[in-house]
N, CA, C and O atoms as a GROMACS GRO file, in nm:
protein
  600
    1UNK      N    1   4.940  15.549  18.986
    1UNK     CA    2   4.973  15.626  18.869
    1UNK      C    3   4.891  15.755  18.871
    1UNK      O    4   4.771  15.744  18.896
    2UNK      N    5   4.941  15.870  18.850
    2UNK     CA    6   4.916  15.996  18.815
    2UNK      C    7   4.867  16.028  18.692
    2UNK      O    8   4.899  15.942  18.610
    3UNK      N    9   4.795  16.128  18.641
    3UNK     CA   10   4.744  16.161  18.505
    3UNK      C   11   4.733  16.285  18.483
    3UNK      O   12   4.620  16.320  18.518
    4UNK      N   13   4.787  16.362  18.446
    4UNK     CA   14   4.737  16.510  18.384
    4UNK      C   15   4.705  16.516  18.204
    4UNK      O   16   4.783  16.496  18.111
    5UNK      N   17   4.568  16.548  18.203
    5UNK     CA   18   4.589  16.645  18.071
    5UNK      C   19   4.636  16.709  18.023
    5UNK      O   20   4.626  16.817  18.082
    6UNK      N   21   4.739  16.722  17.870
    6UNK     CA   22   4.801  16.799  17.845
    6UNK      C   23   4.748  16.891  17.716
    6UNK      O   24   4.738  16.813  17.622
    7UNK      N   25   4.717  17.001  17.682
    7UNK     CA   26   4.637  17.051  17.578
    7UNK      C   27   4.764  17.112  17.475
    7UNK      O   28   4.739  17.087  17.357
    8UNK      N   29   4.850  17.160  17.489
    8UNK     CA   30   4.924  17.214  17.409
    8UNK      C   31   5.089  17.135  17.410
    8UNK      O   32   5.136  17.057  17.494
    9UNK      N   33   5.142  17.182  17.302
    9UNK     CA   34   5.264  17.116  17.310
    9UNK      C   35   5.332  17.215  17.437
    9UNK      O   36   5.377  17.158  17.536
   10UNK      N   37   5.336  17.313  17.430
   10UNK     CA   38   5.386  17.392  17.542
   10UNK      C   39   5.400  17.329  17.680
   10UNK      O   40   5.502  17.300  17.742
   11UNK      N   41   5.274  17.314  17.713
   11UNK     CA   42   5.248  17.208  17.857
   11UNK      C   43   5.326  17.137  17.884
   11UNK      O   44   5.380  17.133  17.994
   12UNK      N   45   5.362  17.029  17.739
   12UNK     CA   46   5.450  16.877  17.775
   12UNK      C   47   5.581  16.968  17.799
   12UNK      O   48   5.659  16.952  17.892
   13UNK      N   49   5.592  17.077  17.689
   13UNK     CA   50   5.755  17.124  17.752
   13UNK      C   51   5.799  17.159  17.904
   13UNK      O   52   5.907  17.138  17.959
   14UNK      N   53   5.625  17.249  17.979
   14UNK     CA   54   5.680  17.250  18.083
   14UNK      C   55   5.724  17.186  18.203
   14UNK      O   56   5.804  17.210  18.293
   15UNK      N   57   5.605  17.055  18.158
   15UNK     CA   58   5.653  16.969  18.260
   15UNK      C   59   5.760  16.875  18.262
   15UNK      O   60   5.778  16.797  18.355
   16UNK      N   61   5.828  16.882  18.161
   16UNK     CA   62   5.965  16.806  18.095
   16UNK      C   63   6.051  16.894  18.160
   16UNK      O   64   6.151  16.842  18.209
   17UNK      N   65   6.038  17.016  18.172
   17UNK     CA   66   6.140  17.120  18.213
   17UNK      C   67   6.155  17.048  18.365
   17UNK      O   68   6.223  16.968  18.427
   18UNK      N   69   6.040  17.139  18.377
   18UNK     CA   70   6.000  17.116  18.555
   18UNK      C   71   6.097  16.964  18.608
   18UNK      O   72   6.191  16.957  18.688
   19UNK      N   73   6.041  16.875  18.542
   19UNK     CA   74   6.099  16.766  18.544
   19UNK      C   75   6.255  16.714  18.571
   19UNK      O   76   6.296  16.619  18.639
   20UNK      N   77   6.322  16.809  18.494
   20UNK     CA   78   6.466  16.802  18.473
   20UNK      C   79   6.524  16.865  18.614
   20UNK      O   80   6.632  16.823  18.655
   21UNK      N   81   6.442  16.978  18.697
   21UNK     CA   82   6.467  17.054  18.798
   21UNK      C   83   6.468  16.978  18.925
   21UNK      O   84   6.516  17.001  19.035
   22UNK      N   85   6.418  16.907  18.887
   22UNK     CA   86   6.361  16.781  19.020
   22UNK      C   87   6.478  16.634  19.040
   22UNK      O   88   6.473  16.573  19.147
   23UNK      N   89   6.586  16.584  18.923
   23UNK     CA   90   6.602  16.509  18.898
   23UNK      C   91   6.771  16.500  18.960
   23UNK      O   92   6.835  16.605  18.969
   24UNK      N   93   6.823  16.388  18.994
   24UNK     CA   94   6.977  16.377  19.035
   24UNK      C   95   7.072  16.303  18.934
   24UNK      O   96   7.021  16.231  18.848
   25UNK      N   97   7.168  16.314  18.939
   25UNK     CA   98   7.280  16.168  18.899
   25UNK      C   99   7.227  16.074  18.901
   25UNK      O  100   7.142  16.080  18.990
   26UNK      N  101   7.226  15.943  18.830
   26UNK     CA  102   7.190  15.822  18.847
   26UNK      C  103   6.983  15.828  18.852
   26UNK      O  104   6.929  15.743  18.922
   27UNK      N  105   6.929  15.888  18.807
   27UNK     CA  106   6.806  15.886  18.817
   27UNK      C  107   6.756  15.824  18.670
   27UNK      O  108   6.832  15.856  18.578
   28UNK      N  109   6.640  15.741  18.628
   28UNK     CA  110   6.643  15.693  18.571
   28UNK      C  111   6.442  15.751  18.478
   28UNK      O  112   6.327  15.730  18.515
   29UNK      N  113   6.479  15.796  18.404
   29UNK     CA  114   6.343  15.820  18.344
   29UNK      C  115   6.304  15.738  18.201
   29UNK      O  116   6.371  15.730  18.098
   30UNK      N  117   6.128  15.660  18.239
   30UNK     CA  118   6.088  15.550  18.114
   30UNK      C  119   5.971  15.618  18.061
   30UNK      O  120   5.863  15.641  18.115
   31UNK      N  121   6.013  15.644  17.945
   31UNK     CA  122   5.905  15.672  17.864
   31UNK      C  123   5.804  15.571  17.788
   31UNK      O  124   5.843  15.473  17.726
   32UNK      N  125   5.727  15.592  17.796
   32UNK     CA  126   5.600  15.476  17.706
   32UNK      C  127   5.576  15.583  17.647
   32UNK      O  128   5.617  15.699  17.647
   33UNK      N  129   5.445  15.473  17.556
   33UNK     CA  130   5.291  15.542  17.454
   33UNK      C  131   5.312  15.519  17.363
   33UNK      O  132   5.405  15.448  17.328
   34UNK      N  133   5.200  15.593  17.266
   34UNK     CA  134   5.214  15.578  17.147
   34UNK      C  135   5.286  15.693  16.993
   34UNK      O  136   5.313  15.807  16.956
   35UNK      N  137   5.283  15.539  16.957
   35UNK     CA  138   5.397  15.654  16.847
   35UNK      C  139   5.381  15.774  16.794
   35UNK      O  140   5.290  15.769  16.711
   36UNK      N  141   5.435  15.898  16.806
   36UNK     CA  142   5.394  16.023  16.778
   36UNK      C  143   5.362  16.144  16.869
   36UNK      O  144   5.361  16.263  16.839
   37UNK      N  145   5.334  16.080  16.996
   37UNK     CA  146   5.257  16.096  17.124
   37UNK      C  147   5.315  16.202  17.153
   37UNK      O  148   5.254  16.301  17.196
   38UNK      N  149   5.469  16.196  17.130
   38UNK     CA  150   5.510  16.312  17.189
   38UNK      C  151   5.686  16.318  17.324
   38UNK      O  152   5.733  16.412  17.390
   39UNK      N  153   5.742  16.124  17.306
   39UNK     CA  154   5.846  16.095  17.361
   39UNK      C  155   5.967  16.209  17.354
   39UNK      O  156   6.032  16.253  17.449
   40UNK      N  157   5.977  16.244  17.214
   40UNK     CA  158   6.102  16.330  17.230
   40UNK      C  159   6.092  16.450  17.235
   40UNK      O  160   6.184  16.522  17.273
   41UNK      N  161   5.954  16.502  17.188
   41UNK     CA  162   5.992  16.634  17.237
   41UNK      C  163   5.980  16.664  17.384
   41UNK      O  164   6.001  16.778  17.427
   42UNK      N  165   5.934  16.530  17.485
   42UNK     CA  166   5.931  16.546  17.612
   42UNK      C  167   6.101  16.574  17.667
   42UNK      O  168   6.162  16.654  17.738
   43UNK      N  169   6.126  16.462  17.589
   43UNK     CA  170   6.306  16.473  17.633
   43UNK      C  171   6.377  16.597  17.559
   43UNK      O  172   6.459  16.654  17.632
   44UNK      N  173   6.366  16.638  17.462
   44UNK     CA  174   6.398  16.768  17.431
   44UNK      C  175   6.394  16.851  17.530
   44UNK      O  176   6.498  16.892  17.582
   45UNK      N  177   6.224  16.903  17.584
   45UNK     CA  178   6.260  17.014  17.667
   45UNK      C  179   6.287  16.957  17.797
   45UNK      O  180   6.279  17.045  17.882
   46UNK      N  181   6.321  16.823  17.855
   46UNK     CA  182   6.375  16.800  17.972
   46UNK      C  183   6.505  16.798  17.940
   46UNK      O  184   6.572  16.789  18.043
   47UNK      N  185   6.587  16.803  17.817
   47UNK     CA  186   6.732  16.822  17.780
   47UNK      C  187   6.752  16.981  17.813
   47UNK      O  188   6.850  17.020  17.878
   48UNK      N  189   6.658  17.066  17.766
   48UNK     CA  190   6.661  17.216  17.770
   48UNK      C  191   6.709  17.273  17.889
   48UNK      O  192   6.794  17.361  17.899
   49UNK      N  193   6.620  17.190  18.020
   49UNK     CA  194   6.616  17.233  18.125
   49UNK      C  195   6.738  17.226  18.151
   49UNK      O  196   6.796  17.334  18.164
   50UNK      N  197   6.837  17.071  18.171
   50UNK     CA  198   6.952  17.028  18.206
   50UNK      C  199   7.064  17.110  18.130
   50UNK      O  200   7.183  17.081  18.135
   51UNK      N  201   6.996  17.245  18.038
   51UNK     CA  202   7.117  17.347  18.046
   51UNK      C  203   7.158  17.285  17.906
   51UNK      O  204   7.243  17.360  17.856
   52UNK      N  205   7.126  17.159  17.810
   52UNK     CA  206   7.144  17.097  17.700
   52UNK      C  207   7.071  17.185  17.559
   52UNK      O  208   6.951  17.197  17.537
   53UNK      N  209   7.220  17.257  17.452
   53UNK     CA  210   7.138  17.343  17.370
   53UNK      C  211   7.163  17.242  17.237
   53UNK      O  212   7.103  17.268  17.133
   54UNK      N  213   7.213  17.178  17.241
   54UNK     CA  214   7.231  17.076  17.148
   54UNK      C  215   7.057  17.039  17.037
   54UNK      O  216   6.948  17.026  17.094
   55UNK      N  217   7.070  17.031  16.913
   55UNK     CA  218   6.920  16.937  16.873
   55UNK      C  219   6.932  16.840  16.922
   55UNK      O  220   7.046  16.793  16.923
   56UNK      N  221   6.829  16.769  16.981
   56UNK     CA  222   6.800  16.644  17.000
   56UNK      C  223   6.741  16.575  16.954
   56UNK      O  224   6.620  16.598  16.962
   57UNK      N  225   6.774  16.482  16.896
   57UNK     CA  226   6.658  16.388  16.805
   57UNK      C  227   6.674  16.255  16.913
   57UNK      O  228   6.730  16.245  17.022
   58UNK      N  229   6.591  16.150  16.821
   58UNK     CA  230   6.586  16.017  16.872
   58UNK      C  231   6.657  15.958  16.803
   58UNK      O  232   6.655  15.959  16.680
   59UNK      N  233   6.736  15.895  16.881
   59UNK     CA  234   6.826  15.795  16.879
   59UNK      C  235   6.779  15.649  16.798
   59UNK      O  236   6.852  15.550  16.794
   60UNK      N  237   6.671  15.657  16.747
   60UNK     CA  238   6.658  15.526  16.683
   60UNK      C  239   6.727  15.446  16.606
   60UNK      O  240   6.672  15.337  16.590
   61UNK      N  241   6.845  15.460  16.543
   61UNK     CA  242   6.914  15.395  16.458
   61UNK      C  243   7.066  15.358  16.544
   61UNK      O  244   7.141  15.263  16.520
   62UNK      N  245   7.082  15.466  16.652
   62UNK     CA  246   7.190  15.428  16.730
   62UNK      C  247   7.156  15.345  16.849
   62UNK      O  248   7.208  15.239  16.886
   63UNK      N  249   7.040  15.426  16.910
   63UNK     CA  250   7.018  15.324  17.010
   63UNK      C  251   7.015  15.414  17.145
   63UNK      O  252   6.923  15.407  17.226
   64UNK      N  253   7.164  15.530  17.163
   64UNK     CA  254   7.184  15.611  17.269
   64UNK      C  255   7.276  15.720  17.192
   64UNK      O  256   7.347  15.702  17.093
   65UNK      N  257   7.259  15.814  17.253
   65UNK     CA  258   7.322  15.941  17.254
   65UNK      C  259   7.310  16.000  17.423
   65UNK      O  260   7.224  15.992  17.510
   66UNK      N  261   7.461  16.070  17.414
   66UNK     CA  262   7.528  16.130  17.525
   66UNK      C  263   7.565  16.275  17.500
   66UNK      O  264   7.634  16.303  17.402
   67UNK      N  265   7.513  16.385  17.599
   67UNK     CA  266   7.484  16.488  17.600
   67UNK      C  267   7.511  16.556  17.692
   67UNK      O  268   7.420  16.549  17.774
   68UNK      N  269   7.615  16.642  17.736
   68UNK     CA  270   7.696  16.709  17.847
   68UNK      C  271   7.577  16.803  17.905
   68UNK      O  272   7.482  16.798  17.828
   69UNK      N  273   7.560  16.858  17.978
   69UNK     CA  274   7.430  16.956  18.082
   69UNK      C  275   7.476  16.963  18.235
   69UNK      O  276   7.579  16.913  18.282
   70UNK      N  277   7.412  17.010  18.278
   70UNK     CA  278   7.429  17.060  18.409
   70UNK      C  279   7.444  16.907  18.476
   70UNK      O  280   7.563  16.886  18.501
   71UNK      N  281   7.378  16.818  18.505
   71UNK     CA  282   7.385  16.660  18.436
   71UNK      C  283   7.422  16.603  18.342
   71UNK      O  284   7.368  16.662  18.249
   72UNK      N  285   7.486  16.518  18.299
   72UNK     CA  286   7.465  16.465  18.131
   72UNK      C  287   7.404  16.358  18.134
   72UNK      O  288   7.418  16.256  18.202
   73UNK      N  289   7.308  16.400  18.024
   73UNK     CA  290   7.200  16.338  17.964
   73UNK      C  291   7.216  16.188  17.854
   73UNK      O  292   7.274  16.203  17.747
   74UNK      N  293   7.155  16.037  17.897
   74UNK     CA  294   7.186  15.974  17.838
   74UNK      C  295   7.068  15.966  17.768
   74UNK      O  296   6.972  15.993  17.841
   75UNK      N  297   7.035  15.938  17.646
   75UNK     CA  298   6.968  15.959  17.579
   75UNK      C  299   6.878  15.770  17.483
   75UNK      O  300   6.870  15.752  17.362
   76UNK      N  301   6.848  15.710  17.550
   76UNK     CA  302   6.766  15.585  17.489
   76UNK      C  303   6.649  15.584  17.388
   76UNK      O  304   6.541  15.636  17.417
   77UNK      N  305   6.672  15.521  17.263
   77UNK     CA  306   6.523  15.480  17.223
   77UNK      C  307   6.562  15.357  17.169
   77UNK      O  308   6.658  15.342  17.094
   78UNK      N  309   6.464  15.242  17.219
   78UNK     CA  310   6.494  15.122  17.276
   78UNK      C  311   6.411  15.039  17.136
   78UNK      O  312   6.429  14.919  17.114
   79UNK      N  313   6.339  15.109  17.069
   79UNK     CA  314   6.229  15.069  16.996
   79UNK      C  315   6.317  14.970  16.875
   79UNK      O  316   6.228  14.916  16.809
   80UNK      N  317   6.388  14.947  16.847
   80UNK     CA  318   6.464  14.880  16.743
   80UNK      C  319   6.522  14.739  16.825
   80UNK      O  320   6.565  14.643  16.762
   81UNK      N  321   6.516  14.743  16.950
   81UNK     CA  322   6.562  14.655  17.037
   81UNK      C  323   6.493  14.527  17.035
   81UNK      O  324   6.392  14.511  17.105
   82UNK      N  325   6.546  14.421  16.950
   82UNK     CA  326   6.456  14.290  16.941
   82UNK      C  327   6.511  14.195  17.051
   82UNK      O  328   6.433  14.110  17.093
   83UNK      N  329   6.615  14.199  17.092
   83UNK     CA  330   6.690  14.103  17.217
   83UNK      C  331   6.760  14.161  17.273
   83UNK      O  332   6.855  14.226  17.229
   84UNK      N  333   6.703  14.141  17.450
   84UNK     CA  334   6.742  14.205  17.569
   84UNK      C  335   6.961  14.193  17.523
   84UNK      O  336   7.024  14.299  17.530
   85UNK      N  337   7.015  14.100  17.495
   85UNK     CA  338   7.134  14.106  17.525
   85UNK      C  339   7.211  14.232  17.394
   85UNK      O  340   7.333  14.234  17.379
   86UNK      N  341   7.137  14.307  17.330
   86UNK     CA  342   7.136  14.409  17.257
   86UNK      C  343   7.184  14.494  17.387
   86UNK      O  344   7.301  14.501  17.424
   87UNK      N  345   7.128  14.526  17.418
   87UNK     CA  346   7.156  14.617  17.542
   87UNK      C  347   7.258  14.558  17.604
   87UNK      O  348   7.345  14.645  17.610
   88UNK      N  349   7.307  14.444  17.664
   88UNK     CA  350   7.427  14.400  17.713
   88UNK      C  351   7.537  14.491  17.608
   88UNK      O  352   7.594  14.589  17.656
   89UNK      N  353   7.562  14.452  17.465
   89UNK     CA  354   7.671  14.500  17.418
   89UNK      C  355   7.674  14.606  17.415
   89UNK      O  356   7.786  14.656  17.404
   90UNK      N  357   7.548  14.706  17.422
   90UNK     CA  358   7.603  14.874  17.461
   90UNK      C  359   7.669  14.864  17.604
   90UNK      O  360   7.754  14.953  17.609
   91UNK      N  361   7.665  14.798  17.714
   91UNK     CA  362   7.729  14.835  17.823
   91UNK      C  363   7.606  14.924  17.888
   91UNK      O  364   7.625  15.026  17.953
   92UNK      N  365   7.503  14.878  17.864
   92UNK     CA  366   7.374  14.983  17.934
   92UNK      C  367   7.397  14.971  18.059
   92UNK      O  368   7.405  15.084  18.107
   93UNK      N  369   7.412  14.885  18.142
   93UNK     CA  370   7.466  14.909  18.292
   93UNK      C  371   7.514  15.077  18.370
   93UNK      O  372   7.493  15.156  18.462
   94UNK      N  373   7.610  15.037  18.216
   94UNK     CA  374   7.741  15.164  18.274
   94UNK      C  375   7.667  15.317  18.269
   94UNK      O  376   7.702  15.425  18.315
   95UNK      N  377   7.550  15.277  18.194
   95UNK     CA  378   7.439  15.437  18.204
   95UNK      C  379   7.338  15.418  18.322
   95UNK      O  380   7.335  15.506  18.408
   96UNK      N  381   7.279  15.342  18.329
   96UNK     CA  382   7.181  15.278  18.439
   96UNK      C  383   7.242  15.383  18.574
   96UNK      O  384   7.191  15.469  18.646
   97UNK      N  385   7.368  15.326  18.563
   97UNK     CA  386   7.412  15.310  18.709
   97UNK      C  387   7.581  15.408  18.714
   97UNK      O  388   7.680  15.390  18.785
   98UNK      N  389   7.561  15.478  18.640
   98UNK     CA  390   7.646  15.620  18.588
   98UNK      C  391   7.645  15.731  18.673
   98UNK      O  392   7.588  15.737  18.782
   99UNK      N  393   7.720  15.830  18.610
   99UNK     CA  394   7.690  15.966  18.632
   99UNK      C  395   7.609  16.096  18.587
   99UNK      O  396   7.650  16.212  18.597
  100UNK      N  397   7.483  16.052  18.534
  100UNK     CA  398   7.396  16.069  18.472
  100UNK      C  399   7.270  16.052  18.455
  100UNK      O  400   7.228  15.967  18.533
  101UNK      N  401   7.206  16.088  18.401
  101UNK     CA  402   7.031  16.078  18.386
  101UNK      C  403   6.998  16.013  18.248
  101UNK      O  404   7.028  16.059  18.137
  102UNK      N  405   6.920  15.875  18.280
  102UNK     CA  406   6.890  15.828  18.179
  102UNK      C  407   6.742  15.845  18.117
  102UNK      O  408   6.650  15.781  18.168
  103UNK      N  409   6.722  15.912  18.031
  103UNK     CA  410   6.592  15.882  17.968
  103UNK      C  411   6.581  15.782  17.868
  103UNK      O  412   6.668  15.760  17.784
  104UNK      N  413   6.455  15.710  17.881
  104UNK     CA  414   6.422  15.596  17.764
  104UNK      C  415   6.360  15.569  17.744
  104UNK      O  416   6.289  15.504  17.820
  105UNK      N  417   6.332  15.595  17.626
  105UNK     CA  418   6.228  15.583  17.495
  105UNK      C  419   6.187  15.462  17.452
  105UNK      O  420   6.255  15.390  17.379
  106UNK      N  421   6.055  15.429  17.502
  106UNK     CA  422   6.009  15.288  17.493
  106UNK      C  423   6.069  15.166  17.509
  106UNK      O  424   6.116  15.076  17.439
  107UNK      N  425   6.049  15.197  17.641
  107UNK     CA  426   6.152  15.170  17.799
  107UNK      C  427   6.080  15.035  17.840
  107UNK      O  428   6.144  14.961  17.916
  108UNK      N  429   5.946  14.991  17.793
  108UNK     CA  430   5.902  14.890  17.803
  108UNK      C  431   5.890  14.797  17.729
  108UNK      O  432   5.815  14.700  17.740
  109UNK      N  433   5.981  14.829  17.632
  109UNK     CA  434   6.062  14.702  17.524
  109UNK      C  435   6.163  14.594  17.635
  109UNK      O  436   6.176  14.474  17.614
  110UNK      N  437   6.216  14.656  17.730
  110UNK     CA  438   6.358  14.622  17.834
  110UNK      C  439   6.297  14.613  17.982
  110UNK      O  440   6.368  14.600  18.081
  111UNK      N  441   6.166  14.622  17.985
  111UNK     CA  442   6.142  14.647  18.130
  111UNK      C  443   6.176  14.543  18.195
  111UNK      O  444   6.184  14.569  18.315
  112UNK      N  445   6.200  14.431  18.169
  112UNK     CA  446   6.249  14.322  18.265
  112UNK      C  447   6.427  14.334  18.326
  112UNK      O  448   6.484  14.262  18.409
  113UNK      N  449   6.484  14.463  18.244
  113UNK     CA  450   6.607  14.468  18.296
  113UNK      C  451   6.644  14.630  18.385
  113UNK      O  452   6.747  14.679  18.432
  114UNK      N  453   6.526  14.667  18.379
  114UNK     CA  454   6.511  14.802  18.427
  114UNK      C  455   6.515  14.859  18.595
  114UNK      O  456   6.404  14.875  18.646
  115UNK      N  457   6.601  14.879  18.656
  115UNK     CA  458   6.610  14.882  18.790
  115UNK      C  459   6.491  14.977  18.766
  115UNK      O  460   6.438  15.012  18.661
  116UNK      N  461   6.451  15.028  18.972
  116UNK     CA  462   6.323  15.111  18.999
  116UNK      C  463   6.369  15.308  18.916
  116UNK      O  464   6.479  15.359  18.894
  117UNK      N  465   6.268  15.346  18.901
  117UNK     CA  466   6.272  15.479  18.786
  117UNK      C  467   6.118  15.576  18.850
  117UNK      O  468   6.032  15.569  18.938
  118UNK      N  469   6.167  15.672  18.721
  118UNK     CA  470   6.020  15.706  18.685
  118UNK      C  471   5.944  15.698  18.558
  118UNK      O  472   5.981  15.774  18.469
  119UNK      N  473   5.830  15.610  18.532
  119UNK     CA  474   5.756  15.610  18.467
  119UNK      C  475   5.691  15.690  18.407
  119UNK      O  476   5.595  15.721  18.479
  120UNK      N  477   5.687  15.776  18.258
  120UNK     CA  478   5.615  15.869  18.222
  120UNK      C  479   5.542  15.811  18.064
  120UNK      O  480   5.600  15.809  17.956
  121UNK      N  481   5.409  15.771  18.091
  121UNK     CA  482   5.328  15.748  17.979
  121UNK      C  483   5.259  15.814  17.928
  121UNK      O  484   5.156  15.833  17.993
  122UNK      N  485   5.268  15.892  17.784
  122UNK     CA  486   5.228  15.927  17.666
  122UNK      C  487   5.134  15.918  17.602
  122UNK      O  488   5.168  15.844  17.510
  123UNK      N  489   4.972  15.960  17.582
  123UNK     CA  490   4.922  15.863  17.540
  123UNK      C  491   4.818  16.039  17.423
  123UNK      O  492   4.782  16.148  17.468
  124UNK      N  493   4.807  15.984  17.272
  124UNK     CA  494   4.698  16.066  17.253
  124UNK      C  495   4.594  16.043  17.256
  124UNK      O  496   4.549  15.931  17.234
  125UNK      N  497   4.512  16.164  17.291
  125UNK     CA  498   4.374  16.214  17.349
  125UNK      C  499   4.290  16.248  17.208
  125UNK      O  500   4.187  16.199  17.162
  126UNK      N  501   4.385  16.358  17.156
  126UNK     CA  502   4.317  16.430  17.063
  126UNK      C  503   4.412  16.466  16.971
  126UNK      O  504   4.530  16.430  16.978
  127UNK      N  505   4.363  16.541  16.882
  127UNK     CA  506   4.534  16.578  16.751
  127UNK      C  507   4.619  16.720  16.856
  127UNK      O  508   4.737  16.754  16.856
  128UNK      N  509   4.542  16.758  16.908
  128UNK     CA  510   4.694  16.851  16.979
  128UNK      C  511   4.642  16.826  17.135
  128UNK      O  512   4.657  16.940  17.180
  129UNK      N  513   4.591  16.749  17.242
  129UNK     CA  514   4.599  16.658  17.380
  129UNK      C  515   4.658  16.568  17.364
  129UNK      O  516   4.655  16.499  17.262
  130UNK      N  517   4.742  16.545  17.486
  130UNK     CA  518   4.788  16.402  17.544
  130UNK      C  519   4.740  16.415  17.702
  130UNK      O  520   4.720  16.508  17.780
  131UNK      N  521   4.734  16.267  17.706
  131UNK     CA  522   4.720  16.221  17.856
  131UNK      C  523   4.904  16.207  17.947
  131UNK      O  524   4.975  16.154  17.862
  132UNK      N  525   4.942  16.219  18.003
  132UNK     CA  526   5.090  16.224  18.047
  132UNK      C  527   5.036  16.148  18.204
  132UNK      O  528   4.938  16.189  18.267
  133UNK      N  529   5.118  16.039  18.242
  133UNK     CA  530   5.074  15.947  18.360
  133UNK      C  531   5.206  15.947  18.386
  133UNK      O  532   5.299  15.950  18.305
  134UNK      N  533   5.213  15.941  18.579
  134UNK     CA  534   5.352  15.938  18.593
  134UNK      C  535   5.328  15.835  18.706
  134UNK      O  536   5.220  15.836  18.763
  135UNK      N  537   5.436  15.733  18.744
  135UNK     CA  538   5.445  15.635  18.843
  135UNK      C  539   5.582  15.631  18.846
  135UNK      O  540   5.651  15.648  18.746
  136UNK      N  541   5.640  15.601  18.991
  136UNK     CA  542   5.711  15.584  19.022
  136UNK      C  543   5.730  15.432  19.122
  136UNK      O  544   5.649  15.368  19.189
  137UNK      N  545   5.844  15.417  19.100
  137UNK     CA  546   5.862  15.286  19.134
  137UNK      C  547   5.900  15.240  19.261
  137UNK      O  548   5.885  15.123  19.294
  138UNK      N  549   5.942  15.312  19.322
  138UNK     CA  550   5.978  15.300  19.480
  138UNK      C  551   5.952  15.465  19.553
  138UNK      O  552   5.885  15.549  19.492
  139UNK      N  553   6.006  15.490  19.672
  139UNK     CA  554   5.930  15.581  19.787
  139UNK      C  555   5.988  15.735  19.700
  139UNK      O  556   5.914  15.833  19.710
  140UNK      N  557   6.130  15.753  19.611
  140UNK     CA  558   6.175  15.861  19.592
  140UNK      C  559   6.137  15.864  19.506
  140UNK      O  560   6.112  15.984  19.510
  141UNK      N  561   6.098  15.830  19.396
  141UNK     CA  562   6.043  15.837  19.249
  141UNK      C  563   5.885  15.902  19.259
  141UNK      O  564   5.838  15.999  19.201
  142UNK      N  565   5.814  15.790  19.374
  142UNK     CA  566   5.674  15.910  19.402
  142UNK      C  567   5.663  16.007  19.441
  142UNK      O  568   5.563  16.077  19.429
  143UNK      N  569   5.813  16.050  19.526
  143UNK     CA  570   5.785  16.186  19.608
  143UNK      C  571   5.862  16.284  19.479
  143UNK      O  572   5.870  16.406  19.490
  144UNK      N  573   5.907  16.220  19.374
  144UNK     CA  574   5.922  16.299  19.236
  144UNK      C  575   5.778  16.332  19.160
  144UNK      O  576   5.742  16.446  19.132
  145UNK      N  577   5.721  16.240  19.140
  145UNK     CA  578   5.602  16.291  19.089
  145UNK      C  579   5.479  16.350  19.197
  145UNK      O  580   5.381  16.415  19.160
  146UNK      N  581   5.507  16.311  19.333
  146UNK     CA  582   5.411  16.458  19.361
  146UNK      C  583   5.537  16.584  19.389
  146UNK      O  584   5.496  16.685  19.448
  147UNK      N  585   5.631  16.583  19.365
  147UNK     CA  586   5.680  16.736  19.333
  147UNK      C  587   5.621  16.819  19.206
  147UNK      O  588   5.560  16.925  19.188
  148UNK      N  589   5.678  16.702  19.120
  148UNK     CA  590   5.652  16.758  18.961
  148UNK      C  591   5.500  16.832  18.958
  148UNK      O  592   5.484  16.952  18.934
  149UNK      N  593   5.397  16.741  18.985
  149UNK     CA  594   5.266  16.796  19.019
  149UNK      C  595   5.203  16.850  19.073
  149UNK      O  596   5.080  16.851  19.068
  150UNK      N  597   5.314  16.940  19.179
  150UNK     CA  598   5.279  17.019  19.253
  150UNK      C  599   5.221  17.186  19.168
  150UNK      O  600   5.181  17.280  19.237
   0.00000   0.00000   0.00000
């Protein structure tokens, strides 16, 4: 796992951007941390990048939102999710393993159904720092996060 300090909200945007520049069809991004930390406005400006002018909020009451971009953007926050087969009746598969980029928002509510991704954890430091940790789960996901951190 990787770690950068992040001091400003600006920062998280750029590396959310950056992020989006790096990313294919079918790529799968998990967000952790803690609440407030800073999940959506990560996906915000990684929506920005993908050419997405849409507001973006979190999906908490739906679950997912779908978002046309240079990619289209599937949009998860998982946090309302009390039983894995919740996710069966959305048909989460059909995003997993789509034409699209999935981000998801406390992604370790489901991690037991989660094919390999990239891991991006959230964590606050201070009232305007976060810590941002990135892991990847197999050989292309790390050679994503040492791009991103390049």
């Amino acid at each position: 796992m990787k770690c950068i300090n992040i001091l400003l909200e600006k920062e998280t945007k750029n590396i959310a951007t950056k992020l989006s520049k790096l990313v294919k069809k079918g790529d799968l991004i998990y967000l952790t941390g803690d609440l407030g930390a800073g999940k959506t406005l990560f996906t915000q400006a990684f929506a920005y990048g993908l050419g997405i002018r849409e507001q973006i909020t979190s999906p908490t009451f739906t679950i997912i939102k779908e978002y046309d971009g240079i990619i289209p953007l599937f949009h998860f926050d998982v946090y309302r999710i009390e039983r894995l087969v919740q996710m069966d009746d959305l048909g989460y598969d059909e995003y997993f393993f789509g034409d699209g980029v999935c981000v998801i928002e406390w992604a370790s509510i489901i991690e037991e159904i989660l094919p390999d991704g990239l891991w991006v954890e959230i964590n606050v430091v201070g009232e305007k720092e976060r810590k941002i940790c990135f892991k990847g789960t197999n050989k292309y996901y790390e050679k994503m996060v040492e791009e991103l951190l390049k």
